[in-house]
C-alpha positions in Angstrom: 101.2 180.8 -58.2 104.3 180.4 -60.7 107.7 179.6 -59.2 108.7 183.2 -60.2 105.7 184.4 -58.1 107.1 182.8 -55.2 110.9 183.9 -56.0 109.6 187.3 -56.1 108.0 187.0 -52.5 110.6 184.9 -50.5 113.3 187.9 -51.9 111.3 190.3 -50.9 110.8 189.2 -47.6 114.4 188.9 -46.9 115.7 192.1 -45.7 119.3 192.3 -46.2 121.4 192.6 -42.6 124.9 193.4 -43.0 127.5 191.1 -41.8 128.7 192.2 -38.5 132.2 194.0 -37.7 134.7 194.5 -35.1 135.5 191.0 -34.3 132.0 190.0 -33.8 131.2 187.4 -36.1 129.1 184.3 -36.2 132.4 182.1 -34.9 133.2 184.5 -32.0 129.3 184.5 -31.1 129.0 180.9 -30.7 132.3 180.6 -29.5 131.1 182.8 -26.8 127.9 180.7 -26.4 130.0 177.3 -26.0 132.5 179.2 -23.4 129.7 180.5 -21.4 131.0 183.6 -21.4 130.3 186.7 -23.8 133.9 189.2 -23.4 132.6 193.1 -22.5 133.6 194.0 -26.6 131.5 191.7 -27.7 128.3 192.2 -25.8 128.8 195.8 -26.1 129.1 195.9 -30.3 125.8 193.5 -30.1 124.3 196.6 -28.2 125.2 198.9 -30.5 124.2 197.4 -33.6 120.8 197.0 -31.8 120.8 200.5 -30.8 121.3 200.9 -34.6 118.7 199.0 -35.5 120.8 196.9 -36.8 119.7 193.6 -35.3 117.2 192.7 -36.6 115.9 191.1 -39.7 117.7 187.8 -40.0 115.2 186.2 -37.1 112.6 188.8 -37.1 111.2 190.8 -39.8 111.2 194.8 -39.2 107.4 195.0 -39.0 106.6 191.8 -37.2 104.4 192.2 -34.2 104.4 189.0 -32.3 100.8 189.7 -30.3 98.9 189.3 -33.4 101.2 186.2 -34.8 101.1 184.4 -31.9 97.1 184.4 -31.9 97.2 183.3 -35.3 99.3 180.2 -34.9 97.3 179.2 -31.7 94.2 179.6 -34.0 95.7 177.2 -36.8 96.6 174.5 -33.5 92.9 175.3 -32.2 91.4 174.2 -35.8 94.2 171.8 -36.7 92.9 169.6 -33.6 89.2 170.4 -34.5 90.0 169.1 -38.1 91.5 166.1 -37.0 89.8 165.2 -33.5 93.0 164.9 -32.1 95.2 167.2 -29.8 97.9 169.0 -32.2 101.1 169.7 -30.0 102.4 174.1 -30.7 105.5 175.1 -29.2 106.6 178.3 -30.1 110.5 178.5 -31.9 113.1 180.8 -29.7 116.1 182.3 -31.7 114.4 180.9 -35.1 113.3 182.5 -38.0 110.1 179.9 -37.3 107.5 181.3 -35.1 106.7 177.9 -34.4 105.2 174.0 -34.9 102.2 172.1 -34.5 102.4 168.5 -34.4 99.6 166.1 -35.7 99.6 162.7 -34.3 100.5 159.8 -36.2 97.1 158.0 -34.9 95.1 160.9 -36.4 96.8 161.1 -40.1 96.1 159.1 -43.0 100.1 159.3 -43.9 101.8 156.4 -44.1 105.5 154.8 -44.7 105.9 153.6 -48.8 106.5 150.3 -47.4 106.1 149.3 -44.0 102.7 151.4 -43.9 103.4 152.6 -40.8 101.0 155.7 -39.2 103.6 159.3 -39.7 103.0 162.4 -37.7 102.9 165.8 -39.8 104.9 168.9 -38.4 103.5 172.5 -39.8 105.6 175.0 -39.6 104.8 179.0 -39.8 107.4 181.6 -40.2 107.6 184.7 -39.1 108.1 186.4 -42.2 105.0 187.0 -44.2 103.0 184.6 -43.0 105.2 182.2 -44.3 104.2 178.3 -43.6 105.3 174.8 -44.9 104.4 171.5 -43.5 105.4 167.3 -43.7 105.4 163.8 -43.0 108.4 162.8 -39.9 109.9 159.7 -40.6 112.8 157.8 -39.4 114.1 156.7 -42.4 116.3 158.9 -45.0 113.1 158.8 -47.6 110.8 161.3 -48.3 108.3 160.7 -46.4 104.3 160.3 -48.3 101.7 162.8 -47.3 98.2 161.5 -48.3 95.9 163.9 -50.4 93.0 164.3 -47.7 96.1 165.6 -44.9 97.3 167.9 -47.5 94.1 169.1 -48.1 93.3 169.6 -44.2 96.7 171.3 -43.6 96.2 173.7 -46.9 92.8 174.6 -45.7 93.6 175.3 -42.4 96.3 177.5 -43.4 94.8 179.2 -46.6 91.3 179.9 -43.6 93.9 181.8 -41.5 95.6 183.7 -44.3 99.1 181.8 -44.6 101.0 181.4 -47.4 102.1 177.6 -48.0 105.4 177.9 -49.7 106.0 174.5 -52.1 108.9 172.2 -50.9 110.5 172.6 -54.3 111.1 175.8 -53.7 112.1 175.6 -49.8 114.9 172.8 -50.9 116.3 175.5 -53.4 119.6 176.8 -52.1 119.5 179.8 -50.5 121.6 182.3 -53.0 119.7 185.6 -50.8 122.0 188.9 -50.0 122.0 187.2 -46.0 124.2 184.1 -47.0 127.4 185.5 -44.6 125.2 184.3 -41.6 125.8 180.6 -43.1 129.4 180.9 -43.7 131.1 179.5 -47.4 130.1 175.6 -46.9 127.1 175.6 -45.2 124.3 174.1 -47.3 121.8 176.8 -46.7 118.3 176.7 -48.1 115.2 178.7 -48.5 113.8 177.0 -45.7 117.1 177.2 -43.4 116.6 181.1 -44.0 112.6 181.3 -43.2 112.2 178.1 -41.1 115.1 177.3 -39.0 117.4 178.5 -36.6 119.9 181.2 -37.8 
């Protein structure tokens, strides 16, 4: 797939939500969070835009139906740890646009630091939108960490077997210019992968 392929899926997979009203915002929500304490007005306009159907789409796509999802990525952790004789690690993402992550263990990939050559876990990642999925190299440092060709070519057929889509990085590190960018506020520095992989 071309670039504009993929620009063409990720915007159509990101249903606009409009910013909320009534004194509701993002800053009052967390604010609220941090406090401990959600005021009547707020949790009552949170309601209503539910009621509405108005609360959905930022985390959760309209038409996602999480039985089906959720066998799918326990599937890709099943075959994941059959590929690589190793345990793979899920946990399932709460208030994320990620359904979840499987970890590979460092002892069972072939990805290693540029210089110290030291063993890296990989981290997949599936969204919830579209079958959405990326994946990487951890690594203490700051550098971008080196995946080795045979763990890309695992992880890429694991997913493609299953029917996910696995998004390039290049285009996950793109900022995110989407019609949802009032969830991340003026100076955030959102990107395609904050929106389909992260917590919102």
């Amino acid at each position: 797939m071309v670039d504009e392929d993929w620009w063409s899926i990720l915007r159509a997979l990101d249903e606009p939500v409009a910013p909320v009203k009534d004194g509701i915002g993002r800053e009052s929500i967390l604010r609220a969070m941090v406090e401990g304490v959600m005021p009547p007005a707020v949790s009552a306009a949170l309601n209503e835009r539910l009621s509405r159907g108005e609360g959905y789409g930022l985390e959760v796509p309209r038409d996602f139906d999480p039985a089906p999802a959720q066998g799918r990525f326990a599937r890709l952790a099943e075959r994941l740890s059959e590929t690589y004789g190793y345990p793979c690690d899920s946990e399932m993402a709460q208030d994320s646009a990620s359904l979840g992550s499987i970890w590979i263990p460092a002892e069972a990939s072939r990805s290693r630091q540029k210089r110290t050559r030291i063993p890296l876990s990989l981290i997949v990642n599936v969204s919830k939108f579209g079958g959405l999925a990326t994946y990487g190299a951890s690594s203490p440092s700051d550098q971008k960490p080196y995946v080795h060709p045979d763990d890309r070519q695992r992880i890429e057929y694991a997913l493609s077997g299953l029917g996910y889509l696995v998004v390039p990085e290049h285009i996950l590190a793109t900022p995110y210019d989407g019609p949802n960018g009032w969830v991340f506020g003026p100076t955030a520095d959102a990107t395609w992968f904050t929106r389909f992989f992260d917590y919102l």
